[in-house]
Every structure is written in C-alpha cells, then in structure tokens.
C-alpha positions as protocol buffer text, in pm:
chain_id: "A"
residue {
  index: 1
  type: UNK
  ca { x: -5059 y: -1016 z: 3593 }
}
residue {
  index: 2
  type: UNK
  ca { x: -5012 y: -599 z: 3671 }
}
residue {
  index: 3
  type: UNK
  ca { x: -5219 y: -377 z: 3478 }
}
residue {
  index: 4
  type: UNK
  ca { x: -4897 y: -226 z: 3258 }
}
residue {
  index: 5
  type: UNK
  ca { x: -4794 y: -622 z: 3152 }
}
residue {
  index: 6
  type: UNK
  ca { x: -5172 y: -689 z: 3041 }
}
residue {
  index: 7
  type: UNK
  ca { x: -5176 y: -362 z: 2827 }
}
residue {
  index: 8
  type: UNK
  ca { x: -4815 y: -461 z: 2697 }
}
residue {
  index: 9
  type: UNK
  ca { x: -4987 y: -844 z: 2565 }
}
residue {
  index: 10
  type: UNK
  ca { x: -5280 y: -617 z: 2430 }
}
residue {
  index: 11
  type: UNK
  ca { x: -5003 y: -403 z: 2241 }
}
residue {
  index: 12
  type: UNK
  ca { x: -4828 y: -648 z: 2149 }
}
residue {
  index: 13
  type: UNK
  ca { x: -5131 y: -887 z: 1987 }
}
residue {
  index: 14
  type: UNK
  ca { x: -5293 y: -554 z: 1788 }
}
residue {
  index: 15
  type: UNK
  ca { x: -4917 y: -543 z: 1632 }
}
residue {
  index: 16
  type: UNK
  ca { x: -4881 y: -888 z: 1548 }
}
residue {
  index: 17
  type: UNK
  ca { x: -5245 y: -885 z: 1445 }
}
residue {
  index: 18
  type: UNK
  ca { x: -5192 y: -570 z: 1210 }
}
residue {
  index: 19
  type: UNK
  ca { x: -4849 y: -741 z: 1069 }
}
residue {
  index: 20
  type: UNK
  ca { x: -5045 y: -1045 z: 932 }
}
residue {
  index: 21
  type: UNK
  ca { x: -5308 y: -849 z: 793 }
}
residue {
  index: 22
  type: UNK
  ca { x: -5066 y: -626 z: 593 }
}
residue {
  index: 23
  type: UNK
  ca { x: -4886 y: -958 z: 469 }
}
residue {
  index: 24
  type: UNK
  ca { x: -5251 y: -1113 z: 371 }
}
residue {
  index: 25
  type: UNK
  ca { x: -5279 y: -783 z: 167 }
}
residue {
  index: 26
  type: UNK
  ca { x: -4961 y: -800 z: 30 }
}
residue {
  index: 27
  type: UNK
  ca { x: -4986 y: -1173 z: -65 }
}
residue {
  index: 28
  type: UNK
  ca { x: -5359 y: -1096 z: -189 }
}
residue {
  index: 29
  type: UNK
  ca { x: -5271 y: -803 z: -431 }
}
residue {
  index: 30
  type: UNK
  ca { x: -5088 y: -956 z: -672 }
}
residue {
  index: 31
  type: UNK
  ca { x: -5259 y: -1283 z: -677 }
}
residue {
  index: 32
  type: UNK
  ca { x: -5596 y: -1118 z: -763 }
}
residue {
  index: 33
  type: UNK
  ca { x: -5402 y: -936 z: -1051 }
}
residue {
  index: 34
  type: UNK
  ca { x: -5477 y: -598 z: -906 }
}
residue {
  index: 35
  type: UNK
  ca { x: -5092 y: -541 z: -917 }
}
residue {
  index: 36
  type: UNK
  ca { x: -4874 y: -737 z: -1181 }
}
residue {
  index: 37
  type: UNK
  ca { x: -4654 y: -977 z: -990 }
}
residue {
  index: 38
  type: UNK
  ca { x: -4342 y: -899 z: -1203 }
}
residue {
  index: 39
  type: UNK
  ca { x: -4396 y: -612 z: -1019 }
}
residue {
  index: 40
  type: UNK
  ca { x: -4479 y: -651 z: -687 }
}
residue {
  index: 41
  type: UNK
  ca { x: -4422 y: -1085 z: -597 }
}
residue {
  index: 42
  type: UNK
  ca { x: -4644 y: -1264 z: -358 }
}
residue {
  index: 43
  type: UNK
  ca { x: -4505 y: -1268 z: 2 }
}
residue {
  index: 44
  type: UNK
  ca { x: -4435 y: -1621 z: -46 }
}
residue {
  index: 45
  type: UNK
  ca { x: -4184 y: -1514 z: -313 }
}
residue {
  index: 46
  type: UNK
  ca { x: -4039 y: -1296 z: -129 }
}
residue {
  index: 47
  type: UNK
  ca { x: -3984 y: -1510 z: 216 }
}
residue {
  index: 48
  type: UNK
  ca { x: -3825 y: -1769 z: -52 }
}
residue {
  index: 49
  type: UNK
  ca { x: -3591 y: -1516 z: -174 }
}
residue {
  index: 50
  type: UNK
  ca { x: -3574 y: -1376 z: 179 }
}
residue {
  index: 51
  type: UNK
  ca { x: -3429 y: -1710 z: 294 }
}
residue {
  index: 52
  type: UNK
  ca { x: -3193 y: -1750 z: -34 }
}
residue {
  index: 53
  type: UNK
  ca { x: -3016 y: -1403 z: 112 }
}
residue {
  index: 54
  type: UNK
  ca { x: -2996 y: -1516 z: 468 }
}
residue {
  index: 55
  type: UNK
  ca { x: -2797 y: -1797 z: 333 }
}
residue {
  index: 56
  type: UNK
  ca { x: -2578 y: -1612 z: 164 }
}
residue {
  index: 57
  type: UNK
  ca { x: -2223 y: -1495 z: 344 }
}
residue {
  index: 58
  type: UNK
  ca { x: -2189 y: -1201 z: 107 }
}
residue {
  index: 59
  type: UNK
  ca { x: -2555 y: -1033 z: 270 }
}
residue {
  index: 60
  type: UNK
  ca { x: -2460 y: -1086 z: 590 }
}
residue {
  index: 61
  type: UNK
  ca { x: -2130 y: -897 z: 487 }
}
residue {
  index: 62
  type: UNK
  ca { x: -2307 y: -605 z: 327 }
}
residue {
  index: 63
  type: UNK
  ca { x: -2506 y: -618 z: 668 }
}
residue {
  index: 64
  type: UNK
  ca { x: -2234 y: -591 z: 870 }
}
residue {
  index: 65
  type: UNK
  ca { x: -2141 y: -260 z: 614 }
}
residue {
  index: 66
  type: UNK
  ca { x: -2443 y: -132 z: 695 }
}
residue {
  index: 67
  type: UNK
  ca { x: -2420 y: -134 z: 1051 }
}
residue {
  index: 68
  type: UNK
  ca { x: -2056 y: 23 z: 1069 }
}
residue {
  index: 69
  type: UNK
  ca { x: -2141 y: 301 z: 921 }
}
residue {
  index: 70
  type: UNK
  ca { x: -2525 y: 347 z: 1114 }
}
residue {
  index: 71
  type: UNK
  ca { x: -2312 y: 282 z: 1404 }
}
residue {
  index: 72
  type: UNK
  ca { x: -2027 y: 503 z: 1351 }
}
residue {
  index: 73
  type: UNK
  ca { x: -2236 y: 764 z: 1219 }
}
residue {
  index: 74
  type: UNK
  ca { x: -2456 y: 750 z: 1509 }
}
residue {
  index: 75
  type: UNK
  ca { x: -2167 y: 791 z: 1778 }
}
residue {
  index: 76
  type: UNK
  ca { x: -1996 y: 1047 z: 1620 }
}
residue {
  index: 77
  type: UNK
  ca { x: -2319 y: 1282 z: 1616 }
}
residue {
  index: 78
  type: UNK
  ca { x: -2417 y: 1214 z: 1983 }
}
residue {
  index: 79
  type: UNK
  ca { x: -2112 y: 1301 z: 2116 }
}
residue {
  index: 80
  type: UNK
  ca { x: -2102 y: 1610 z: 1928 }
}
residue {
  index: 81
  type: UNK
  ca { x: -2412 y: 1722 z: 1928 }
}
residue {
  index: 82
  type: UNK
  ca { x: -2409 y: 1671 z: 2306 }
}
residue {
  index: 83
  type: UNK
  ca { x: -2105 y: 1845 z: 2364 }
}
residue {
  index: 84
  type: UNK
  ca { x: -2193 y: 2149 z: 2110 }
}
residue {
  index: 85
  type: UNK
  ca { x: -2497 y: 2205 z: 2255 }
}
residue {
  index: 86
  type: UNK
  ca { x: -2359 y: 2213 z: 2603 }
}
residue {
  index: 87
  type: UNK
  ca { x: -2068 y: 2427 z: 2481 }
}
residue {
  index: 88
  type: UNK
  ca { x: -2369 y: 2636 z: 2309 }
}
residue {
  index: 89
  type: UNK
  ca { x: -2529 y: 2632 z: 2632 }
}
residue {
  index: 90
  type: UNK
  ca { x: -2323 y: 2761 z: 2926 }
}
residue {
  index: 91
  type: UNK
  ca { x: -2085 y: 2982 z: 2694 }
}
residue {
  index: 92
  type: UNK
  ca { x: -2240 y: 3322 z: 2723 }
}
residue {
  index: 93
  type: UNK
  ca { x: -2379 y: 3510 z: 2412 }
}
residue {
  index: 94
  type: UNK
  ca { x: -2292 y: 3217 z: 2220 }
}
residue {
  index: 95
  type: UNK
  ca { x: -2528 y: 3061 z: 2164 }
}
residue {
  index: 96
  type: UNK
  ca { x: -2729 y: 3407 z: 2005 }
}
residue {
  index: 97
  type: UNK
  ca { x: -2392 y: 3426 z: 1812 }
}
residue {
  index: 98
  type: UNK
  ca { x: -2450 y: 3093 z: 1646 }
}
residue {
  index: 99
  type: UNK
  ca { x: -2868 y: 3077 z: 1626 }
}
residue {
  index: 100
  type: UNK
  ca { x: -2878 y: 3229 z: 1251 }
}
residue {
  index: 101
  type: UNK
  ca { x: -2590 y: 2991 z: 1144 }
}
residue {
  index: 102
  type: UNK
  ca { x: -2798 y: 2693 z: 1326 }
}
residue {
  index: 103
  type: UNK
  ca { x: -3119 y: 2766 z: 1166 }
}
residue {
  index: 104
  type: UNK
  ca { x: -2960 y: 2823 z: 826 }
}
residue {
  index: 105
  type: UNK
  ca { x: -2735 y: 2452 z: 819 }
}
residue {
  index: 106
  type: UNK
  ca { x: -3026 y: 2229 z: 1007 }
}
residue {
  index: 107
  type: UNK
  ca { x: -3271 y: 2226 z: 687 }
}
residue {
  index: 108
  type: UNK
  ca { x: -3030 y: 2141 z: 440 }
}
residue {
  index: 109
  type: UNK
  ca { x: -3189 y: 1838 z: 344 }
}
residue {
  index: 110
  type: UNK
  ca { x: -2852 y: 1561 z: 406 }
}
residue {
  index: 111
  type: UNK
  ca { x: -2896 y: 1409 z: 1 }
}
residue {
  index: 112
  type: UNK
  ca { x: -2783 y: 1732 z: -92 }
}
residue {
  index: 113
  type: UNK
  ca { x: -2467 y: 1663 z: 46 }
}
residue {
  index: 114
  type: UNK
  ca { x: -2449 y: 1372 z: -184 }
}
residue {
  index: 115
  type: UNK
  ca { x: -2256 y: 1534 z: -502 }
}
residue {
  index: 116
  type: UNK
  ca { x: -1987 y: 1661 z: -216 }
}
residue {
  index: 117
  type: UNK
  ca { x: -1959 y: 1359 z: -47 }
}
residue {
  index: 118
  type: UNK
  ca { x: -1852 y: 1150 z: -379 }
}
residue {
  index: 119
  type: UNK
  ca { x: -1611 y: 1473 z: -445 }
}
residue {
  index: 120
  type: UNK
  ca { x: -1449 y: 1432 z: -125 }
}
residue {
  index: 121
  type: UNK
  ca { x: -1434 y: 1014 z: -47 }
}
residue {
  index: 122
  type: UNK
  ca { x: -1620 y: 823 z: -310 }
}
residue {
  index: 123
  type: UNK
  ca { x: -1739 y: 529 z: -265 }
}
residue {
  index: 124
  type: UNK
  ca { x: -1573 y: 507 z: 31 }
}
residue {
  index: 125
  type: UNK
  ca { x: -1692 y: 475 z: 389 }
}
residue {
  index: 126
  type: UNK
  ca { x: -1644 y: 834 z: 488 }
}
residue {
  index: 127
  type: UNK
  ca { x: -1886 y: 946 z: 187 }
}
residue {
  index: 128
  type: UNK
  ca { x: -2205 y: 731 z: 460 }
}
residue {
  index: 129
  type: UNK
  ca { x: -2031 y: 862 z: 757 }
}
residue {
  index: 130
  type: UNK
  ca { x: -2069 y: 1268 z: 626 }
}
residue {
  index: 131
  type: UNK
  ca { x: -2432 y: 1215 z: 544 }
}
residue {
  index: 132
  type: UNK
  ca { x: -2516 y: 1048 z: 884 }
}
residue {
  index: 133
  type: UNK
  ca { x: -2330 y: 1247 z: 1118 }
}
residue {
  index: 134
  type: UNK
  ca { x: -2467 y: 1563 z: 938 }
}
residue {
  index: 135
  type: UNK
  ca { x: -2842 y: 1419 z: 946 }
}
residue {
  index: 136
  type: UNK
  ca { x: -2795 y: 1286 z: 1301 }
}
residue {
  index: 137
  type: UNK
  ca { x: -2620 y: 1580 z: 1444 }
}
residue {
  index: 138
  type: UNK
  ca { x: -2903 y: 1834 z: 1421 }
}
residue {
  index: 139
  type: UNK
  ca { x: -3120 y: 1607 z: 1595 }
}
residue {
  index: 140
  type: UNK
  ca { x: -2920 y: 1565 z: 1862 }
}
residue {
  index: 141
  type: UNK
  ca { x: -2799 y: 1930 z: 1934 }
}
residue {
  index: 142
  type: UNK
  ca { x: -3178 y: 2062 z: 1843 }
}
residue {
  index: 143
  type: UNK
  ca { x: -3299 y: 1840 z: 2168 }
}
residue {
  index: 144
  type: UNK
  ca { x: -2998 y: 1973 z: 2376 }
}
residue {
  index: 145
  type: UNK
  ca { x: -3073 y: 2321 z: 2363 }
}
residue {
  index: 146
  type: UNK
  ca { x: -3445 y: 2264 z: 2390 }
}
residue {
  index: 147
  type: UNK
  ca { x: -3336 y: 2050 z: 2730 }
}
residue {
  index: 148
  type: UNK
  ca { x: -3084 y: 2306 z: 2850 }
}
residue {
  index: 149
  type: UNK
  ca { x: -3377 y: 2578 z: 2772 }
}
residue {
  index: 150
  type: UNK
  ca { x: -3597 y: 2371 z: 3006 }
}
residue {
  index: 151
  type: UNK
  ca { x: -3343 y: 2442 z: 3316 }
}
residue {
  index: 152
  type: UNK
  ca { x: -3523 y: 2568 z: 3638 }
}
residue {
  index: 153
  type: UNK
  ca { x: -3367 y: 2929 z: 3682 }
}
residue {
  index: 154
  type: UNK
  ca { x: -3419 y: 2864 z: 4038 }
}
residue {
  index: 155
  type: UNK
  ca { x: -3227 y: 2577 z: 4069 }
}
residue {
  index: 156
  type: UNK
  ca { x: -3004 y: 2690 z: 3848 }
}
residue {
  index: 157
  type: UNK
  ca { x: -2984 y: 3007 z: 4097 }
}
residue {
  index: 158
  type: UNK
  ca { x: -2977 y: 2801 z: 4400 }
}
residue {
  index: 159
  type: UNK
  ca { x: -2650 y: 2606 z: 4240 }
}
residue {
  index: 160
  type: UNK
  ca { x: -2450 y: 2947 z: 4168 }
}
residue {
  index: 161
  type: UNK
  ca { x: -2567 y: 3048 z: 4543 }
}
residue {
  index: 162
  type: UNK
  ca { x: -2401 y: 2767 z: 4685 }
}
residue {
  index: 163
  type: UNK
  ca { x: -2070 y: 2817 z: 4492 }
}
residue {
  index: 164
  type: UNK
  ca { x: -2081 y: 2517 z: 4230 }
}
residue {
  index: 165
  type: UNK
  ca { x: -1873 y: 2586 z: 3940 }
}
residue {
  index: 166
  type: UNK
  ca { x: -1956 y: 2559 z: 3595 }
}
residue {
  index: 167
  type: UNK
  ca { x: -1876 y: 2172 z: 3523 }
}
residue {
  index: 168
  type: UNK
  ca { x: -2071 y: 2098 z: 3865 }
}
residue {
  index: 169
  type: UNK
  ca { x: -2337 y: 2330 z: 3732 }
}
residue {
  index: 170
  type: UNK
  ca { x: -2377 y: 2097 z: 3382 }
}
residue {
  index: 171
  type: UNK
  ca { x: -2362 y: 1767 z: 3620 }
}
residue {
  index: 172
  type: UNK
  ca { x: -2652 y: 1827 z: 3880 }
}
residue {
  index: 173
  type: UNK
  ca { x: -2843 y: 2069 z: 3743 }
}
residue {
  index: 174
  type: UNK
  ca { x: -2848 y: 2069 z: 3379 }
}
residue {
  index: 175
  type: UNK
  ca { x: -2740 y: 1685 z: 3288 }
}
residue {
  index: 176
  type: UNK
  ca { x: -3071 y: 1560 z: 3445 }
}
residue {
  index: 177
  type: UNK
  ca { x: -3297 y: 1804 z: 3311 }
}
residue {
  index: 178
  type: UNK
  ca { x: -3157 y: 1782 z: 2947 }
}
residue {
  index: 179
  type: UNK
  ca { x: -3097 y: 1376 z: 2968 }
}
residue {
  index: 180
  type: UNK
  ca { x: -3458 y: 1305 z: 2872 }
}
residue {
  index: 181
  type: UNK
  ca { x: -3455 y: 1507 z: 2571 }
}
residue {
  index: 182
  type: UNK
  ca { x: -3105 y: 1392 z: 2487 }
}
residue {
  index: 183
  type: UNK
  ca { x: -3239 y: 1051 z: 2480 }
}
residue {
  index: 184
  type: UNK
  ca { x: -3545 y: 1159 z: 2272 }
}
residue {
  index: 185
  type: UNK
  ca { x: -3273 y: 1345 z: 2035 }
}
residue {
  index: 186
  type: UNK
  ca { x: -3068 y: 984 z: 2038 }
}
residue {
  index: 187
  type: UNK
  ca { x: -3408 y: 763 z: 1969 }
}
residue {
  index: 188
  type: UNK
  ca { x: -3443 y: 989 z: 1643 }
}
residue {
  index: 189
  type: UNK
  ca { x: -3103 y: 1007 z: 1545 }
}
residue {
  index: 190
  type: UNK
  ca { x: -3077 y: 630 z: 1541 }
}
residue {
  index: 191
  type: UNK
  ca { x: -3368 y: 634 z: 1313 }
}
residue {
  index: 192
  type: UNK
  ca { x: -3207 y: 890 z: 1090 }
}
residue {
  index: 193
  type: UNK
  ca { x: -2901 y: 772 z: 1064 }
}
residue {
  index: 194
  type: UNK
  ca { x: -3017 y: 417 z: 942 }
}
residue {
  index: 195
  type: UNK
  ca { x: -3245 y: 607 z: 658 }
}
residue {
  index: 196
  type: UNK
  ca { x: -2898 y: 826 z: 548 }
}
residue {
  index: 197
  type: UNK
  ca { x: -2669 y: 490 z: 572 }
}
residue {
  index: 198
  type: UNK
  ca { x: -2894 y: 318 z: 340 }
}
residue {
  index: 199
  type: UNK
  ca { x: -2942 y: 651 z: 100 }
}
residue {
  index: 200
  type: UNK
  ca { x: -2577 y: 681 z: 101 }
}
residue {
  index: 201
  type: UNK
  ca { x: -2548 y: 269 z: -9 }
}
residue {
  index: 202
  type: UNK
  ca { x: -2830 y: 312 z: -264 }
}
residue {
  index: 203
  type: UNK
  ca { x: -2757 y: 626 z: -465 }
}
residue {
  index: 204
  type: UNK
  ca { x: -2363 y: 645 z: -421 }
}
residue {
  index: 205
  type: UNK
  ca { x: -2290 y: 258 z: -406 }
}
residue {
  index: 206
  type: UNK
  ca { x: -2072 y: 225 z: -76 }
}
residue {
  index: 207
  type: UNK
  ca { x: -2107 y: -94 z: 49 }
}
residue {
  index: 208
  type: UNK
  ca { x: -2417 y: -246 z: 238 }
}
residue {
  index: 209
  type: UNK
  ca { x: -2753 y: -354 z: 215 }
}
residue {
  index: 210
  type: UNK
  ca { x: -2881 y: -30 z: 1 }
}
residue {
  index: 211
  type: UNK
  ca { x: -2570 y: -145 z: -238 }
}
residue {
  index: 212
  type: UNK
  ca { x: -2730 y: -467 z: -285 }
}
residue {
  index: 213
  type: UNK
  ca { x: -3118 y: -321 z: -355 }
}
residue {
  index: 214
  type: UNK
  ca { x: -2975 y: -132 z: -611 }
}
residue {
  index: 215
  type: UNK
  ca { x: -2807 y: -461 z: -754 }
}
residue {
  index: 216
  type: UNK
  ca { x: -3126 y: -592 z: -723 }
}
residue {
  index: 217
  type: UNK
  ca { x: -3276 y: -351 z: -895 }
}
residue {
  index: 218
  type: UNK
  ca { x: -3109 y: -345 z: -1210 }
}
residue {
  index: 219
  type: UNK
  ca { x: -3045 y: -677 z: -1238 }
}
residue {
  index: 220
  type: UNK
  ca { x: -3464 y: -718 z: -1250 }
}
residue {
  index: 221
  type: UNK
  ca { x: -3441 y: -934 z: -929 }
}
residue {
  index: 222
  type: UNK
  ca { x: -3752 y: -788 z: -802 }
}
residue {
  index: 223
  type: UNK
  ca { x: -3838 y: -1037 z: -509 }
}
residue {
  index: 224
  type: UNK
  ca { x: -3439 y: -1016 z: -359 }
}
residue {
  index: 225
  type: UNK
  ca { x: -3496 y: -673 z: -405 }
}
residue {
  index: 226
  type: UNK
  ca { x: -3836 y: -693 z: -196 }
}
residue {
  index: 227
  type: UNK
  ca { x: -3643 y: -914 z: 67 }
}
residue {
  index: 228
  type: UNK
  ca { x: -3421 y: -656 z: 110 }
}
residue {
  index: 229
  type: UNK
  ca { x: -3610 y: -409 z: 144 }
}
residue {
  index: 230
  type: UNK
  ca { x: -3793 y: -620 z: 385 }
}
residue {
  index: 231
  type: UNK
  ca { x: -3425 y: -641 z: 559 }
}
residue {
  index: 232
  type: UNK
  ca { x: -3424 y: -289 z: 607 }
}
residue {
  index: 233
  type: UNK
  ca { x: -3764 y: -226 z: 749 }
}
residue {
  index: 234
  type: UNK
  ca { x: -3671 y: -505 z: 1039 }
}
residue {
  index: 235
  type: UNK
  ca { x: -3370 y: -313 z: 1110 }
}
residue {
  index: 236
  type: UNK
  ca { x: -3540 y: -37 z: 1161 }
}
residue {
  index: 237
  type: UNK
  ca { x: -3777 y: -209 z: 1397 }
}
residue {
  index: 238
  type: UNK
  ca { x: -3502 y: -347 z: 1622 }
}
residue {
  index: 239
  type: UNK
  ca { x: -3324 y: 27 z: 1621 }
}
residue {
  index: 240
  type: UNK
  ca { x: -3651 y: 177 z: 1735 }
}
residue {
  index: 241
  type: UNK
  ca { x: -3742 y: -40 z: 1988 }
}
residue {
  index: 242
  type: UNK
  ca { x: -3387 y: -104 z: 2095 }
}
residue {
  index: 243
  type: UNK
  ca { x: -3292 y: 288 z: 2140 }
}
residue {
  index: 244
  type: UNK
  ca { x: -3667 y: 268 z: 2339 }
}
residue {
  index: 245
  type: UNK
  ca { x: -3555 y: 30 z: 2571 }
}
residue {
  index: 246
  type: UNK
  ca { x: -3216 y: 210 z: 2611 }
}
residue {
  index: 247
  type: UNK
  ca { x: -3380 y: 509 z: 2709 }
}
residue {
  index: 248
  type: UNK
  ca { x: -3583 y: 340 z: 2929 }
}
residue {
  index: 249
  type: UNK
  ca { x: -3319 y: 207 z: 3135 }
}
residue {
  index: 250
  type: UNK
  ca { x: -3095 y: 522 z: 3144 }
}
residue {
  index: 251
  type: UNK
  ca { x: -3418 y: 739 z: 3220 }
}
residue {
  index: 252
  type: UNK
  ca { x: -3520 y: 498 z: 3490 }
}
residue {
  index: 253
  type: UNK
  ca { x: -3507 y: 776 z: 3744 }
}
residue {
  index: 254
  type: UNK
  ca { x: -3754 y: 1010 z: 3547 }
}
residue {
  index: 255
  type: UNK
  ca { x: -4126 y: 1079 z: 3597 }
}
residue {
  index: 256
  type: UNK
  ca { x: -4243 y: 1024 z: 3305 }
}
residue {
  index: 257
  type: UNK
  ca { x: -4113 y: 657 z: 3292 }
}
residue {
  index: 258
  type: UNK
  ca { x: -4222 y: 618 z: 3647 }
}
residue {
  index: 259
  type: UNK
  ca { x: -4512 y: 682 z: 3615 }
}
residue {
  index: 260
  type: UNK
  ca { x: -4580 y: 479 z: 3232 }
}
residue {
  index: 261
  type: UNK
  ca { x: -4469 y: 213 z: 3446 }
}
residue {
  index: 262
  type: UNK
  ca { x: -4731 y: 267 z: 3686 }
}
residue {
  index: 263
  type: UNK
  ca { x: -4974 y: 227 z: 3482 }
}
C-alpha cells in the first residue's frame, strides 16, 4: 500500500470514527433527559422515520425538486461568472469601471432577495433559481478575477510577442492559470447553492426537501423533520466531496494535485 492510500484509510477511519461518536451523543442526550425528546428524538427515532421517508415516492419527488434547482442554479452561475470575469478581465479599463459596482452587489446577503423573488415568480421555480444564481455567481466571478490577477506578465508578454490574439491569449495563457481557482470558485458555489435552494424551499415554500422540513415543522413531526434535515446534511456531503473529486480530475495537470498525490 503507497504512503497517500494509507493516509486516505487513516482519513477515512478518524471520519467514520468521529460520525459514530456524534450519533452516540446524539442518541445519549435525550435519553439521559439532558434535552427533552419531544424536542430533540433519539437517533433511533430518527433512522425509523428516516426509513419511513425513503419509502415514500412523494420525498424522493421533492428530492428530485431540490436538485433541479441546485443544479440549474449552479450552471447558470458558472457559466456566467466565468464568462464575466473573463469579459472583466481582458476588456481594458473595465474591469476598474465595474470594481465599485462589484464590491457594492457581492455582500448583499442572497435572503434579502427573498421579498423580490416572491414579487417576481412566487412559489415558482424561478423564485430558487434567482437566489442561487445570485449567491453562486459572486463566488465564481470573485475566484476568476483573483485567477486572471495571478497571470505571469511575462508570459503574458511572451504571448503578445509572438502575435497570439486575444481568444488564444485567454486559452494558453490565462485558462490554465485561472482553472484552479475556477474550480475552487465551483467547489464553493456548489456548496452555496445547495444552502440557497433549500432557504428558498423553507422560507418561500417552492417545492423540495426544505418544503417538506417546514411541513414537518408545523405539523409537530419533529423526528421526519430531523430525518430531513439529516437528508440535507448527506447531500451536502456527496456535493462536497463530489465537486472535490471533479476538480481533481480536471486539475490533474496541476502542481498542487501532483504533488498531494505524491504524498
């Protein structure tokens, strides 16, 4: 066995080891009465109620929900943010043009958006879609520019000397510099965009799994609301270590995986 795939079994046995602890916790708390279980149920509750959902075609609907609009959300701010911060990029002055108007839409916090987006689609689709896109999109474009920043002037110099245009100038020069921290801006995005499709389900009542917590929720169904909730932290698991593996394989070429894979 190589060196990286006995650190990956270490890794991997601290996680499960920490994952059973937290559900000994969790199934200790309320048994001990620290915590009332109308409150917070026993993990045995939970799994039962857990299973109860799994079996149901109407969750697995609401999952599929969920996942449009992550997934929708997601592509639409990628491919804009990549393409507005190249634009951003290799226009001249314009990206100085468009630095005050940047730094004064990225903080919005997205739930603000939340009154507009019921004004302008409801409970409709679109109403998940504007709060992801404009969560995701910063991240994205943010990572971009800092990539594009990153450029070796030299190379950069050395590109112009040799008479490559502008789109060949993006391709072998600036596309490999700026892919890592695209990925890095993608990796985050994904995350964000799964907290904003379930905000968007939970507080304006599109369809999904946030839909059904908040069912849950006032219908006093506390453990399918637990197993739910449970739902969503494993889907953000999978994103995570999904958009990790993607960026793993599409930054192959790179140092920095080169050499974690080295060790």
């Amino acid at each position: 066995m190589t060196k990286a795939g006995g650190k990956s079994l270490v890794n991997a046995a601290l996680g499960a080891g920490g994952v059973v602890a937290l559900l000994a916790l969790w199934e200790l708390v309320p048994r001990t009465g620290l915590v009332s279980a109308d409150y917070l149920p026993p993990v045995v509750r939970v799994a039962g109620a857990l299973g109860t959902e799994l079996s149901d075609a109407t969750f697995w609907t609401a999952l599929g929900d969920t996942l449009t609009g992550w997934a929708l959300g997601l592509l639409i701010a990628v491919v804009a943010g990549v393409a507005a911060g190249v634009v951003l990029s290799v226009v001249p002055y314009l990206r100085e043009a468009t630095a005050s108007t940047v730094e004064f839409l990225r903080p919005i916090p997205s739930v603000a958006l939340i009154p507009l987006a019921v004004l302008l689609y409801g409970t409709d689709l679109r109403s998940t879609l504007l709060l992801v896109v404009y969560a995701s999109f910063w991240q994205v474009l943010v990572q971009v520019l800092y990539g594009v920043t990153d450029v070796d002037p030299i190379a950069e110099e050395t590109a112009r000397s040799y008479g490559l245009g502008t789109w060949a100038r993006i391709r072998y020069v600036l596309w490999p510099t700026a892919l890592p921290y695209i990925m890095t801006g993608v990796r985050l995005a994904a995350a964000v965009a799964l907290v904003l499709a379930i905000t968007a389900e939970l507080v304006i009542g599109t369809p999904g799994i946030g839909a059904r917590i908040a069912v849950a929720q006032t219908s006093q169904a506390v453990p399918e609301m637990y197993a739910l909730v449970v739902v969503t932290g494993g889907l953000g698991l999978l994103i995570n270590v999904g958009a990790r593996a993607v960026e793993r394989r599409a930054l192959a070429w790179h140092q920095s995986v080169r050499g974690e894979a080295a060790l």
